[in-house]
C-alpha positions in Angstrom: 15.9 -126.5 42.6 14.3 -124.2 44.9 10.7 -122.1 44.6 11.5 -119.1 42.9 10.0 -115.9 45.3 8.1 -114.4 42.7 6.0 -118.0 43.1 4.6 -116.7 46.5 3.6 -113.6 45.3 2.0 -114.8 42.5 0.3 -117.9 44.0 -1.1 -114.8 46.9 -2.4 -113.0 44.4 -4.2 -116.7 42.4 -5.8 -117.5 46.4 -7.1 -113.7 46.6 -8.6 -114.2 43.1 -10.0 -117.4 43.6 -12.0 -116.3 47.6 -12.9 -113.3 46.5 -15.0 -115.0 43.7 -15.7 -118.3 45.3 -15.9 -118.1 49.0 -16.5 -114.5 49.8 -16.4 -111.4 47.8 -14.3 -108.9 50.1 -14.3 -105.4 47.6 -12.8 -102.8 49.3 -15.3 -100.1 48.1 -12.9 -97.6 46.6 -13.7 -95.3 43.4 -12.0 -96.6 39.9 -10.0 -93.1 40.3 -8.9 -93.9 43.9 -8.5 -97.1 43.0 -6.1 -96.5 39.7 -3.9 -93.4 41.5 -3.2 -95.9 44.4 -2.5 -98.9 42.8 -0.4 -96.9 40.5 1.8 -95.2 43.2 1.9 -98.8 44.9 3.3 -100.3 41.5 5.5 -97.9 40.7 7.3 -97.9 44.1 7.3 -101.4 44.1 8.9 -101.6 40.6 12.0 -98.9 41.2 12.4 -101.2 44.2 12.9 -103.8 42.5 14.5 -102.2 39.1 17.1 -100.2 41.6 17.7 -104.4 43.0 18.0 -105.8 39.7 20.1 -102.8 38.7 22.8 -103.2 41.4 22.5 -107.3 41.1 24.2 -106.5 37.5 26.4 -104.0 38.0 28.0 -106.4 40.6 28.0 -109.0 38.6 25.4 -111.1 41.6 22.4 -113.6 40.4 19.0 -112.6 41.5 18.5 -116.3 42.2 18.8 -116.5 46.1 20.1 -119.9 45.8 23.1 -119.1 43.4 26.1 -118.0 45.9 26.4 -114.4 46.7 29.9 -112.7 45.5 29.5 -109.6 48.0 27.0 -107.7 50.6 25.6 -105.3 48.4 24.7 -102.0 50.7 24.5 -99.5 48.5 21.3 -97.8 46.1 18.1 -99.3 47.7 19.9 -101.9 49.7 20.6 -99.0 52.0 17.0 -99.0 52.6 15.8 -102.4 52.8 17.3 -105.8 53.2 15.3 -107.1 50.8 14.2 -104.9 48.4 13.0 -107.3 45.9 10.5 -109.1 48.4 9.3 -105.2 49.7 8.7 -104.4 45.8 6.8 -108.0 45.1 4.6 -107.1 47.8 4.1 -103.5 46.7 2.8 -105.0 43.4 0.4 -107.4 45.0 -1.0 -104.7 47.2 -1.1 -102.6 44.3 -3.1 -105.7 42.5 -5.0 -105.7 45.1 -5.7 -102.1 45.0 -6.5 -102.5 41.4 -8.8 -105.0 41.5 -10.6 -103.8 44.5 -10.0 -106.7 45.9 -9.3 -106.7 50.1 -8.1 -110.6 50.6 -5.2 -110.1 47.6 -3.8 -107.3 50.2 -5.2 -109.3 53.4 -2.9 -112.0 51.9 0.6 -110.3 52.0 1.5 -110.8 55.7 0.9 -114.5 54.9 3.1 -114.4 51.6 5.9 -112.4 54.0 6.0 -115.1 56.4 6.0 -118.1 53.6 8.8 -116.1 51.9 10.5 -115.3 55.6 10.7 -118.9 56.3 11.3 -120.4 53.3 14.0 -117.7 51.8 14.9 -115.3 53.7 15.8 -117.4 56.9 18.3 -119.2 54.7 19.7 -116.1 52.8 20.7 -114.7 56.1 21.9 -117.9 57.5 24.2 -118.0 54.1 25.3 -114.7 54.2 26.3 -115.1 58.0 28.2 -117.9 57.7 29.8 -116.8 54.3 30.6 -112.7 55.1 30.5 -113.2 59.2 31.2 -109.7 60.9 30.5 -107.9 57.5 27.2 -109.3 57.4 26.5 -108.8 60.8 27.0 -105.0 60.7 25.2 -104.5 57.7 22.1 -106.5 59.0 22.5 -104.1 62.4 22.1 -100.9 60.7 19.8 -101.8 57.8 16.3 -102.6 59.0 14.8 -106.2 56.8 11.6 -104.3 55.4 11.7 -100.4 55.8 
């Protein structure tokens, strides 16, 4: 069984926690008010992101699992955005955690959670959907950018 994404996100959030407290505080200085309207807007974003995923997952009858085969290239609702909207929206909420908490390494982490999630998932999501949807794929992947 494969590492389920949310695992990276969580376990980036757990390491920004644990230096901030252990190794070297890194508070990013912002008012409770700043800090509660931006993590709020970050949440929220990164939640319809993900909702607007899930949403369109069920309607076409698709697993959110990326290891359980894909029926069809979803490209509409927020896949005509992003790629991957449910990755963009997990690290919206750990920036927005991050935010929240005041706390700069959870949001100095996410680049490093993109890449462990780029290598680990994404690489073989597309390599799937490639192989399994060829030209469809392709053209889908050529005029909808991976992130934003």
């Amino acid at each position: 069984m494969a590492i389920a994404p949310p695992f990276f996100y969580v376990a980036g959030v757990v390491v920004g926690v644990l230096l901030h407290e252990f190794v070297q505080p890194f508070n990013l200085g912002l008012s409770v008010a700043v800090r509660t309207g931006a993590g709020t807007i970050f949440a929220v974003v990164g939640l319809a992101l993900m909702a607007g995923a899930m949403a369109l997952f069920r309607r076409t009858g698709q697993d959110p699992r990326p290891w359980e085969p894909t029926p069809a290239i979803v490209s509409t609702g927020v896949y005509r955005l992003t790629r991957n909207p449910m990755y963009l929206g997990m690290s919206l909420l750990q920036i927005a955690i991050g935010v929240g908490l005041a706390n700069g390494w959870i949001i100095i982490l996410v680049p490093a959670v993109l890449a462990v999630v780029h290598v680990l998932v994404i690489r073989r999501e597309e390599s799937y959907l490639e192989r399994k949807f060829g030209d469809e794929y392709m053209h889908y992947k050529a005029s909808v950018r991976r992130w934003i």
